[in-house]
N, C-alpha and C positions, 0 to 999 in steps of 0.2 A: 359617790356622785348620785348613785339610784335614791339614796335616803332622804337625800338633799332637796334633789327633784320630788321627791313624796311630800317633805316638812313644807315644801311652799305653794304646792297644788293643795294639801290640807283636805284629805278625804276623810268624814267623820262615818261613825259607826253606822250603817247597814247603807252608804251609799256604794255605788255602782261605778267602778274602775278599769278604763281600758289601757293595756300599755301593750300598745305596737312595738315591733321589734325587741321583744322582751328579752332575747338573749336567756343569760341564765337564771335570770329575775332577780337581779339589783332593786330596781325600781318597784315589780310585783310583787315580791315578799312584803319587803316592807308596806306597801298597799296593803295587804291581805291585813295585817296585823292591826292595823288602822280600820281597816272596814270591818272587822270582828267577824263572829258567824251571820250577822245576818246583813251582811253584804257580798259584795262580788267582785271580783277580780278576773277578765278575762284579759290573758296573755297570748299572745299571738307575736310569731318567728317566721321567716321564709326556714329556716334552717331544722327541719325536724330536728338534727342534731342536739341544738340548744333547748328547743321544747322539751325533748327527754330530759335530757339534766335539769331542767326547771322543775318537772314532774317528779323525779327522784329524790328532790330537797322537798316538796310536798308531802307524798303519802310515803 
């Protein structure tokens, strides 16, 4: 579903993407992939919980 939602929002390389309730980052990886290095990706959770796990598929 996160990819999904990514293929039809259509963020091109060095654009700037926010995904609220990011969860484990469905939606924000695959962002990230799409906006390359010179874009951005911020992710944001009420749940540090899930933030962590986001951050561990990261670095």
């Amino acid at each position: 579903m996160g990819a999904a939602t990514v293929a039809v929002a259509g963020p091109k390389p060095g654009d700037r993407v926010l995904d609220a309730c990011c969860g484990a980052g469905a939606s924000a990886v695959p962002a990230a992939r799409l906006v390359g290095p010179e874009g951005v990706v911020d992710a944001v959770d009420l749940s540090g919980a899930m933030v962590d796990a986001l951050r561990r598929l990261c670095w």
